[in-house]
C-alpha positions in Angstrom: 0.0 0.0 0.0 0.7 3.4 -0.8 2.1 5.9 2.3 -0.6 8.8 1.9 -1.2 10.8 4.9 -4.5 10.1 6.4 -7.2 12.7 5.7 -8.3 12.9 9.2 -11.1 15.9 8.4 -12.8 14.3 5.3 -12.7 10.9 7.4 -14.5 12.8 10.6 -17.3 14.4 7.9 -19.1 10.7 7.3 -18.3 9.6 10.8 -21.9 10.2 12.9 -22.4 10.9 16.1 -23.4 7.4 17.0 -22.5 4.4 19.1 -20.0 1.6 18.1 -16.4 0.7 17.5 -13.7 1.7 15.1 -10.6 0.0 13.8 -7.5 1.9 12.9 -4.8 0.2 10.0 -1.5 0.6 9.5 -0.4 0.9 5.7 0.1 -2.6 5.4 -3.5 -3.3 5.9 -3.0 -4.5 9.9 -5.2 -3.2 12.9 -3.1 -1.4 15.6 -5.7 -0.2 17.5 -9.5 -1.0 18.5 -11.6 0.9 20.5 -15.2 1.7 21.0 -17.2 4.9 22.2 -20.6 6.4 23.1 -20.1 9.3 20.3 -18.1 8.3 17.8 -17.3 11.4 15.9 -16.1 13.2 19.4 -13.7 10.1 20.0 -12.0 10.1 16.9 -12.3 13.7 17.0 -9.9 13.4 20.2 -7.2 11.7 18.4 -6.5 14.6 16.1 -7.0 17.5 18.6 -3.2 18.8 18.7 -4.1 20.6 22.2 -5.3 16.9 23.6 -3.0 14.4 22.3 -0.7 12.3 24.5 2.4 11.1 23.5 0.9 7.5 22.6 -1.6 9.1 20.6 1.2 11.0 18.5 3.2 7.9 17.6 0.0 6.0 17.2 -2.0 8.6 14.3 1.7 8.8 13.0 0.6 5.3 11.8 -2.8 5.6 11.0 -3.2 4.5 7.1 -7.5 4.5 7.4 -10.1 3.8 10.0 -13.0 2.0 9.9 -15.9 2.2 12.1 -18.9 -0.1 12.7 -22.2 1.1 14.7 -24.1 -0.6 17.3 -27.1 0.1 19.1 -25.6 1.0 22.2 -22.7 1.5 24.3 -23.2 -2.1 25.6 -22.9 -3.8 22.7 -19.9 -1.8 21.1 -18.1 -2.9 24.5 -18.9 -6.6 23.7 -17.9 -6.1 20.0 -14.8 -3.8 21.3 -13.9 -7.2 23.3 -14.0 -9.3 20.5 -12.2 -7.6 18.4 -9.3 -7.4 20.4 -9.5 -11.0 21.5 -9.7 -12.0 17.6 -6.8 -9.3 15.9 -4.6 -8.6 19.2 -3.8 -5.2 18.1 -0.1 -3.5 18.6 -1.8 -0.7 20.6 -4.5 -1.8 22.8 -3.5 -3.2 26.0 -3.6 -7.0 26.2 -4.3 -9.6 28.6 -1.9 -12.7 27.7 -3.6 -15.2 29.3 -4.3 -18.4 27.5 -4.1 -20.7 30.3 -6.8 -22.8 30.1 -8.7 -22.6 34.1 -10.0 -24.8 36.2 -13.9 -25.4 36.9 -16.1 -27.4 39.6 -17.9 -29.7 37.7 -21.2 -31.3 38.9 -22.4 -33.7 36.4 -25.6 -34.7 34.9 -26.3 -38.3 36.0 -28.9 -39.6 38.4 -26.6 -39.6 41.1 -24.3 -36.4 40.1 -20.3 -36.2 40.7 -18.6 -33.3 41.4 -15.2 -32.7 40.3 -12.4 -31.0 39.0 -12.5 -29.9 35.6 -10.6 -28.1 32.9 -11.4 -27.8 29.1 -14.2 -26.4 26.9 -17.8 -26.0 27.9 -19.4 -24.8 25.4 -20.8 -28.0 24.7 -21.6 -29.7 27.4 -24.9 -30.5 29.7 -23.3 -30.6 32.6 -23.4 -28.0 35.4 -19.9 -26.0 35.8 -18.7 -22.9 38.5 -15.8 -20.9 38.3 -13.5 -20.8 36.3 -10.9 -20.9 39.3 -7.3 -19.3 39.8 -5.8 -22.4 40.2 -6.7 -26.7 40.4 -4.8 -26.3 44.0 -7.9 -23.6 45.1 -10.2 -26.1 43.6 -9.4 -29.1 45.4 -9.3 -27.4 48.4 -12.9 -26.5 48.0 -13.8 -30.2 46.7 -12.3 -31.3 49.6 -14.2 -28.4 52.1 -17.3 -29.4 50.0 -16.8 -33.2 50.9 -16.9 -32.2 54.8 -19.9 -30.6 54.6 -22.2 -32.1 51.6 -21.3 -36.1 51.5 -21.8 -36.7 47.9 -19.3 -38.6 45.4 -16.2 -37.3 44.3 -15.2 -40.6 43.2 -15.1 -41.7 39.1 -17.9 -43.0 37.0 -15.8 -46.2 36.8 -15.7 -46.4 40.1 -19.0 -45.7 41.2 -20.6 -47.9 38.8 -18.5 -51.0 39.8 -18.9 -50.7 43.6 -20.9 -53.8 45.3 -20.3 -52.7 48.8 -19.6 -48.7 50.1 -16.2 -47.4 50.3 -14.5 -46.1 53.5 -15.5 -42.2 52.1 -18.9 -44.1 53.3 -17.9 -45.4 56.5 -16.6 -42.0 57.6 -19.4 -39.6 56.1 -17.8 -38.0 53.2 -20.3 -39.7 50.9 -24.1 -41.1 51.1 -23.5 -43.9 49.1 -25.4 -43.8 46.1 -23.4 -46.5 44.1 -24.7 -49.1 46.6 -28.6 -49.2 46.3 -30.6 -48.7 49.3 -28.1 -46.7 51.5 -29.9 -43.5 50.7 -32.9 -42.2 48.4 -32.6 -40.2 44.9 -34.6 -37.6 46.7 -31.7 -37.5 49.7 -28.9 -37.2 47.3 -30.7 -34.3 45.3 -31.1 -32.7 48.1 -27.3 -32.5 49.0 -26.3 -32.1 45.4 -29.0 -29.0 45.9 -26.7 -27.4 49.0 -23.3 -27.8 46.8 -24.9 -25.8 43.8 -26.2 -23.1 46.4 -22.6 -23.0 47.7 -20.9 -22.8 44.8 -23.1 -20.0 43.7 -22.7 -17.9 47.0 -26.3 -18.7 48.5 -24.4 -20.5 52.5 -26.9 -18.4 54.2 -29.8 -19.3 52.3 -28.2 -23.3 53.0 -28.1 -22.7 56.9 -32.0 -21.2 56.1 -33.3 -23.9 54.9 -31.4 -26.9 56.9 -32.6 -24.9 60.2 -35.6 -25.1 58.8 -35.9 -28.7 58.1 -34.4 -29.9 60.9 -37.0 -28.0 62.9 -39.6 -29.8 60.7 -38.2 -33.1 61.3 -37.9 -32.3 65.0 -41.9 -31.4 65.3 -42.3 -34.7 63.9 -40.7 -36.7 66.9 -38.2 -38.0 63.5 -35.1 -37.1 66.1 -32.6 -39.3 63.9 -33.5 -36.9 60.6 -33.2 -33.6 63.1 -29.4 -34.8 64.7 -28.3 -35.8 61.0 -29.4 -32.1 60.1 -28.3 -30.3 63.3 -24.5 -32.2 62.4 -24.4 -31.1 59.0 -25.3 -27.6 60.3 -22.7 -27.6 62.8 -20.2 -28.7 60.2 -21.1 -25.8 57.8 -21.0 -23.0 60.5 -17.4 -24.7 61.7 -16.1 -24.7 58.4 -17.7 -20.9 57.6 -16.1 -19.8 61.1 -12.3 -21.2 59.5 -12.8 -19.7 56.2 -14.8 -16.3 56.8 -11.7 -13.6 56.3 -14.7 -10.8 57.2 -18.0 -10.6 58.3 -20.1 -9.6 55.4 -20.6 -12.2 53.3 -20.2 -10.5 49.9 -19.3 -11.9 46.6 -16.6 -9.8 45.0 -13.4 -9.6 43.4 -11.0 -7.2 45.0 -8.5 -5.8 42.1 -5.3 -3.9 43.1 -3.4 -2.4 40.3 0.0 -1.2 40.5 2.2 0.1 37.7 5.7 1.0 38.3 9.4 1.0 35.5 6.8 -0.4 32.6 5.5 -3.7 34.5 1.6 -3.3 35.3 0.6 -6.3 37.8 -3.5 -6.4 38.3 -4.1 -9.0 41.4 -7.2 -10.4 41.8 -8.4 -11.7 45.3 -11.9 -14.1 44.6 -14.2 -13.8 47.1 -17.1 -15.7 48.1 -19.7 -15.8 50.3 -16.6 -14.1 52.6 -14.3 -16.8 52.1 -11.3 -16.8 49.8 -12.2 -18.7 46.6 -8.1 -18.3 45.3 -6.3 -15.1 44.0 -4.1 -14.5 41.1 -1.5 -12.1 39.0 -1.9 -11.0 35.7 0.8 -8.8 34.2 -1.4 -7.1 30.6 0.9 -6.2 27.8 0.8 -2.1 28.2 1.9 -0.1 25.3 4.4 3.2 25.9 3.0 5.9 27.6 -0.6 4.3 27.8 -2.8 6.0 30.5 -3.3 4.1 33.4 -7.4 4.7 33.4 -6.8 2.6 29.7 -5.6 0.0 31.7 -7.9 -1.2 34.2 -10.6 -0.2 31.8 -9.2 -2.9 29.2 -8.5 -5.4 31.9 -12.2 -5.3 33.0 -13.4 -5.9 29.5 -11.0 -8.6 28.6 -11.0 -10.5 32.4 -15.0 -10.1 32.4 -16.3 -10.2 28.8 -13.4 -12.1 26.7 -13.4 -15.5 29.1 -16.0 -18.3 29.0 -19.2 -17.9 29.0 -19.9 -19.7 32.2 -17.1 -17.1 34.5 -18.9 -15.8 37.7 -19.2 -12.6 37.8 -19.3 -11.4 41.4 -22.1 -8.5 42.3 -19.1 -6.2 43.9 -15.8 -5.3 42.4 -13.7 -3.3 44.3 -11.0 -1.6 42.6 -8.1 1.0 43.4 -8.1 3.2 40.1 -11.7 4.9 38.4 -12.5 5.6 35.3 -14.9 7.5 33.2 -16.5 4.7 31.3 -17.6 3.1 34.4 -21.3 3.0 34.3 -21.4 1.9 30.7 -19.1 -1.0 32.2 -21.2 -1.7 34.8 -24.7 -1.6 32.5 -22.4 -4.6 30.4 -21.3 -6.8 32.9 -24.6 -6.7 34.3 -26.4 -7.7 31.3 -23.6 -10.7 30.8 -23.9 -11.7 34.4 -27.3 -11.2 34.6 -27.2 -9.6 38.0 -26.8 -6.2 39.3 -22.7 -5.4 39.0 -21.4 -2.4 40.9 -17.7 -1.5 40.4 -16.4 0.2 43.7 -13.6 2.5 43.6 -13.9 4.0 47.1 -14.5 1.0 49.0 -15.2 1.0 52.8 -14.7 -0.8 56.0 -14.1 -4.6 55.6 -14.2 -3.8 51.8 -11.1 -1.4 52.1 -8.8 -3.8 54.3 -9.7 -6.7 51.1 -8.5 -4.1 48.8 -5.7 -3.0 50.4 -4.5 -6.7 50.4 -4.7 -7.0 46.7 -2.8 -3.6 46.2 -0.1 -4.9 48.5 -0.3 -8.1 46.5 -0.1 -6.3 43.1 3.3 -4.1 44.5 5.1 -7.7 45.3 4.3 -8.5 42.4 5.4 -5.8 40.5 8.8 -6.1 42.4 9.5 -9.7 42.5 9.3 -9.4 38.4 11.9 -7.0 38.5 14.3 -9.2 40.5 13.2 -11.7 38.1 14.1 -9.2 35.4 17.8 -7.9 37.0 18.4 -12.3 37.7 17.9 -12.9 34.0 20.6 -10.8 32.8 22.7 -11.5 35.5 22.8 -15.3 34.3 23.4 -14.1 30.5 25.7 -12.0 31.2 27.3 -15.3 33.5 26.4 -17.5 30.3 28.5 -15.3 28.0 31.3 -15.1 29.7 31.6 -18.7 30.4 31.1 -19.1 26.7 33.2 -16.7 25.9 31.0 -14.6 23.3 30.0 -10.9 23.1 26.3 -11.6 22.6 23.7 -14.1 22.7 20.8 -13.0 20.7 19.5 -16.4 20.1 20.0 -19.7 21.5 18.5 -23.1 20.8 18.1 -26.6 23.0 16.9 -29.8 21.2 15.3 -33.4 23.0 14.3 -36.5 22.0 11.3 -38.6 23.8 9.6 -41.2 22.8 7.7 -44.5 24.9 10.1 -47.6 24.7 10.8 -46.7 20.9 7.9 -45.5 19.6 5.9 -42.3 18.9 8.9 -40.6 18.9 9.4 -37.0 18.8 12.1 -34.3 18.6 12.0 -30.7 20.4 13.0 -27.2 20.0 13.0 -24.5 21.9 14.2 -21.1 21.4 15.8 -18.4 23.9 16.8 -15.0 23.4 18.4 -12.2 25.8 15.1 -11.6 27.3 14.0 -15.5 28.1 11.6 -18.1 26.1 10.4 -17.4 22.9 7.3 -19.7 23.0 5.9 -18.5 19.4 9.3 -20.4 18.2 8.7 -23.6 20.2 8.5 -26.6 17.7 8.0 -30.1 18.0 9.0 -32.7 15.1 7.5 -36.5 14.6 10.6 -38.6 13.9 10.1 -41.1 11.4 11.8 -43.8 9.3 14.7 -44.6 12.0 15.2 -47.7 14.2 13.1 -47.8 17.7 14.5 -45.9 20.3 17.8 -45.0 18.2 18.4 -41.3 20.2 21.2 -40.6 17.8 19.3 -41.1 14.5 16.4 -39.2 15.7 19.1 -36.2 17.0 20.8 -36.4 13.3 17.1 -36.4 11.7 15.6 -33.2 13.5 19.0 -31.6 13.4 19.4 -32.0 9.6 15.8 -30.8 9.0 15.9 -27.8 11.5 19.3 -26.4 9.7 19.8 -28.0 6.7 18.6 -25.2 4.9 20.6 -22.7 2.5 18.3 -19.9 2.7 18.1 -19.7 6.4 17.8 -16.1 7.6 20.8 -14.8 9.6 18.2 -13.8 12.3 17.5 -17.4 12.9 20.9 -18.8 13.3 21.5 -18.7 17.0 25.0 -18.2 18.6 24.4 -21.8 20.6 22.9 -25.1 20.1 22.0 -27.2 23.2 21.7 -30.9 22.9 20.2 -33.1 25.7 23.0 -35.6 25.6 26.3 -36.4 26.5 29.4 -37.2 24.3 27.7 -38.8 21.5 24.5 -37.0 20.9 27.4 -33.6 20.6 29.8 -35.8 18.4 26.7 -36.9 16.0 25.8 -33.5 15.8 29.3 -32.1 14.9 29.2 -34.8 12.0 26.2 -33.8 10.8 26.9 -29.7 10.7 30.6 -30.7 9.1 28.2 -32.4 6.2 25.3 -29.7 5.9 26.0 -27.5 2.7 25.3 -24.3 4.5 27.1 -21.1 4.6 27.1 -20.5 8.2 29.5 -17.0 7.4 31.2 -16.2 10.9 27.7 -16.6 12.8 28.9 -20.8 13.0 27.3 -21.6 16.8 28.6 -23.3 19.3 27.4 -26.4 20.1 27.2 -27.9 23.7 26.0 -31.5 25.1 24.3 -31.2 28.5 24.9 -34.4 30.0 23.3 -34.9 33.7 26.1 -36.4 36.4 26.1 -40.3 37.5 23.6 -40.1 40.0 21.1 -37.7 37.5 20.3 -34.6 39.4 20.2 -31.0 38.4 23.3 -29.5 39.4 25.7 -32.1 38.6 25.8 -31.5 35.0 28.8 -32.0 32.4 28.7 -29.8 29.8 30.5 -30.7 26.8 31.6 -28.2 23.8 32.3 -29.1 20.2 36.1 -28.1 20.3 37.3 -31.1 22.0 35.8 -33.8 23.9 36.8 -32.8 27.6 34.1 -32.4 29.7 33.4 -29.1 31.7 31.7 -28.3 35.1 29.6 -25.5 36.4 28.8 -25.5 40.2 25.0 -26.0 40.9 24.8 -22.1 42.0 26.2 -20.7 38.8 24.2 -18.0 37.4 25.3 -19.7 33.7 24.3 -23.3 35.0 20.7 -22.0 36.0 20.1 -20.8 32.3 21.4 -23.8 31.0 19.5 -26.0 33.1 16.2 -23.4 32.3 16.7 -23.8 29.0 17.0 -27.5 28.6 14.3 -28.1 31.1 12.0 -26.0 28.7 13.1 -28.4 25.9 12.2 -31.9 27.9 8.9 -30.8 29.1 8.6 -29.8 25.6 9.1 -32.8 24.3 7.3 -35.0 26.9 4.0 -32.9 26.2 4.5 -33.6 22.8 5.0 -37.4 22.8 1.9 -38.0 25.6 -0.2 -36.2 22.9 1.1 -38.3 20.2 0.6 -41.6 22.9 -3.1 -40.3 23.5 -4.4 -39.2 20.0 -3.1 -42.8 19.0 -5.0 -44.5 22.0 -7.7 -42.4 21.4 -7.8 -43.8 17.3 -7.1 -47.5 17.7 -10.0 -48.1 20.4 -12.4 -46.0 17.6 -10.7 -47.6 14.7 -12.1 -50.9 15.5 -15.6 -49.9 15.6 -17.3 -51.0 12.2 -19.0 -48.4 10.7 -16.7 -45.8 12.4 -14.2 -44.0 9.9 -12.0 -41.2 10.4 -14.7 -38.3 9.6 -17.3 -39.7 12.4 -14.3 -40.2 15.0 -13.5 -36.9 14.6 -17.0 -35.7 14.9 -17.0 -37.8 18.0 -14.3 -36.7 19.8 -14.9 -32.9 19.0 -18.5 -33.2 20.4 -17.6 -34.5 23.6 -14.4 -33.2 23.9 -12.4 -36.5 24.3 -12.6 -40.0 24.8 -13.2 -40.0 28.4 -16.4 -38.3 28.1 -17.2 -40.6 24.7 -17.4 -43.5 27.5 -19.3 -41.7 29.7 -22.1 -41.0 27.2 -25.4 -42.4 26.7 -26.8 -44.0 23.8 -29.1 -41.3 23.0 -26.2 -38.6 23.6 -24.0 -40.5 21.1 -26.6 -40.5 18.6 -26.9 -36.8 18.8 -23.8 -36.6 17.1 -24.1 -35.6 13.3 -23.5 -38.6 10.9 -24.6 -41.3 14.0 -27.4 -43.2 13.5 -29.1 -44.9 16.8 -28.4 -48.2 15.9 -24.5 -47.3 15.3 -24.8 -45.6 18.5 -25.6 -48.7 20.6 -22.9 -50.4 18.9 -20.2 -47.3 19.8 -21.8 -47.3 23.5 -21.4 -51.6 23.7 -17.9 -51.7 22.4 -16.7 -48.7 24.6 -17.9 -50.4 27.5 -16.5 -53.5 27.0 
């Protein structure tokens, strides 16, 4: 594309003064900013004001090419559309939330007798009942296990439960009613429990201690004294358990967000609160352009913790923050609509409310610190890594491992470092084929030889060392193979090291070897050089390992469909993308598989019989 100036005043004559969102490009057709407003001819007006601009503003309608703008109805829905956007193009300018870690849920499942348990994946899809997402699978099982003390129904697998003749010891101490053995307790019982669990998950104790207090009152007018002590026990048990965990007296649900911003890192800690008791806590750290305002920043974390996550996130009634913003009521009108429930964001908390926040902001300035240690501890060990290697720079480095199960499915890895840490974008994995089973050295050679091989590979991508999981003869194979490679390598050649782990294989005792000669060196187990190394090959393993159990599990996951007649690649896939894996395949009903496109009822049964067997 062509370089022309952007005619901001003919653009702002056909922009109206409307609702909505607009996109501004670059000149090679990319979005670099997205944004949304209430009028949007006065906030793209405000771009071009000379007497308003900040300095982000300058550098960013230096690069403006053209903008485009779509309307909405209102302000609500050009923040939802203003959230997608960013989620979909990730724009240069816009501050981002990088956080694709996939969180855990509490699942309670759709069966007679439901389970509750730990869960992580989609939901889009699925029947069952979910809460959260959580901050962490720790915070969940904590709560599975707070939930067991107080609501005794099954945490245990479907397997399990539908295999039991007798009740297990969770039985024999309370933590479960039973229902796998019949006669031990009613369907009407269970529900009820299962009931409490969904009302605590949700927030709704009080309205639990209501209604048990009520009951047992019942069942104590009716001379049924048994039914009254089993409910005055569980009562007591709730109102411990509340006592341990209650951090203040109300019993709000909110999220308490402290911000802090200090040298370019921007930490937002959330603390989860529910029903007064900590639910988990966590530390994002958003992407924040130069010179970005902070009021931009929580207002873009909001939209993209809130609005860009699953579906199914709770969204507390109460969010107490540190920093306000103008937008806020047109916030508040659209996570109210999403949550539907009231949603108050409250940036002058009081009381109890103030001491929660003050925690988070205390949380968030840690943070914020212990990431600059972190920062000042990674150059420290390059600049120990270059000395020991006795180079000027390291722009690029490179670590390679091999993993495969007893010979098979095997498969190479290769991560990339640079002078600021992991560059995950550049993490590959390769499927080694055509060697002999668990030959290490072949598989080295083959992934080597097809990762460098190359004579138009870019300068930029030559690193200045190569790391190989090995000792001696993993770094002697790969010597061969670069003294065979018809590649120019100029005066960028890198140096390649084994990392071989000591005789008794622990971290610390490692011998590194170099490619000049064959004697081995050693690094003690505090050296700032031996930390990277071992950082960086440990990056590579686990690498590797994830790789190969994926390559184990899809195969698993094929051969038990493969040998259903009638079952072909097409349907398997269909399968397995409905219900999100096999597990849940074996868990299904007849009627549930044949709800899945191309499966008749008949091949249904025959899916659900050979499954089961």
């Amino acid at each position: 594309m062509d370089n022309v100036k952007f005619d901001a005043a003919s653009f702002l004559a056909t922009v109206p003064h409307l609702p909505g969102i607009y996109q501004m490009f670059n000149d090679k057709d990319i979005i670099i900013y997205v944004g949304k407003a209430k009028d949007l001819n006065n906030r793209l007006k405000s771009y071009f004001n000379s007497s308003k601009k900040t300095l982000k503003t300058d550098i960013l309608v230096s690069q403006i090419h053209h903008v485009e703008f779509t309307l909405t109805h209102t302000e609500t829905e050009a923040l939802l559309l203003e959230q997608t956007y960013i989620k979909k193009y990730q724009p240069r300018y816009n501050v981002l939330l990088k956080d694709d870690k996939s969180y855990p849920f509490i699942k309670l499942s759709k069966e007679t007798h439901p389970q509750l348990s730990l869960y992580r994946g989609s939901i889009n899809k699925k029947q069952d009942e979910f809460f959260g997402p959580y901050p962490s699978s720790y915070g969940v099982k904590q709560i599975l296990a707070l939930l067991q003390k107080m609501f005794p129904i099954r945490q245990c697998t479907n397997t399990t439960y539908m295999n039991r003749t007798r009740p297990c010891l969770q039985y024999q101490i309370k933590r479960c009613l039973g229902p796998c053995v019949a006669g031990l307790v009613s369907d009407h019982d269970y529900n009820e429990q299962v009931n409490y669990v969904r009302l605590f998950l949700r927030g709704e104790a009080d309205e639990i201690v209501n209604i048990i207090t009520h009951d047992m009152q019942q069942a104590s007018a009716a001379l049924n004294f048994e039914k009254a002590a089993q409910l005055r026990d569980q009562l007591n048990a709730i109102n411990q358990i509340r006592e341990k965990q209650v951090i203040y007296n109300n019993n709000d649900n909110l999220d308490a967000i402290g911000f802090h911003y200090q040298a370019g890192i921007a930490c937002v800690y959330v603390l989860f609160i529910r029903s007064g008791q900590t639910f988990g806590h966590r530390a994002y750290f958003p992407k924040v352009p130069s010179n970005t305002e902070l009021e931009e920043v929580i207002e873009t974390f909001l939209g993209q913790f809130y609005l860009q996550g699953d579906a199914n996130r709770n969204i507390p009634k109460k969010i107490l923050l540190n920093y306000s913003f103008s937008d806020k009521k047109a916030m508040e009108d659209t996570l109210s609509q999403v949550a539907n429930h009231q949603v108050k964001l409250v940036d002058e908390p009081k009381g109890d409310n103030l001491k929660l926040l003050s925690i988070a902001i205390e949380n968030a300035q840690k943070e914020v610190k212990n990431k600059q240690l972190q920062s000042s501890t990674i150059k420290q060990r390059y600049e120990a890594l270059k000395q020991f290697l006795g180079i000027e720079q390291i722009k690029r480095m490179e670590c390679f491992d091999i993993s495969h199960f007893m010979g098979k499915n095997t498969i190479a890895s290769c991560v990339v470092f640079d002078d600021k840490g992991p560059v995950k974008s550049e993490f590959r994995r390769y499927n080694i084929s055509g060697i002999t089973e668990g030959d290490d050295y072949a598989a080295m050679d083959q992934v080597l030889s097809r990762r460098y091989n190359k004579k138009d590979l870019p300068e930029e991508k030559i690193p200045d060392a190569i790391f190989i999981d090995g000792g001696k003869g993993q770094l002697n194979q790969a010597i061969k193979l670069f003294d065979s490679m018809d590649v120019n390598w100029n005066k960028n050649h890198p140096i390649l090291i084994g990392v071989a782990k000591g005789s008794e294989r622990k971290e610390g005792l490692e011998t590194l070897f170099f490619q000049a000669h064959g004697v081995g060196h050693y690094l003690d187990s505090h050296s700032p050089a031996l930390l990277l190394i071992q950082q960086i090959r440990n990056a590579s393993h686990d690498h590797a390992i994830v790789g190969q159990r994926l390559k184990n599990a899809k195969q698993l996951t094929d051969s038990v469909l493969e040998h259903i007649e009638g079952v072909g690649s097409k349907r398997r896939q269909a399968l397995l993308k409905h219900f999100g894996g096999l597990r849940e395949l074996k868990n299904a009903t007849i009627d549930e598989i044949a709800q899945v496109q191309g499966i008749s009822k008949s091949l249904a049964q025959k899916i659900y019989d050979n499954l089961q067997q």
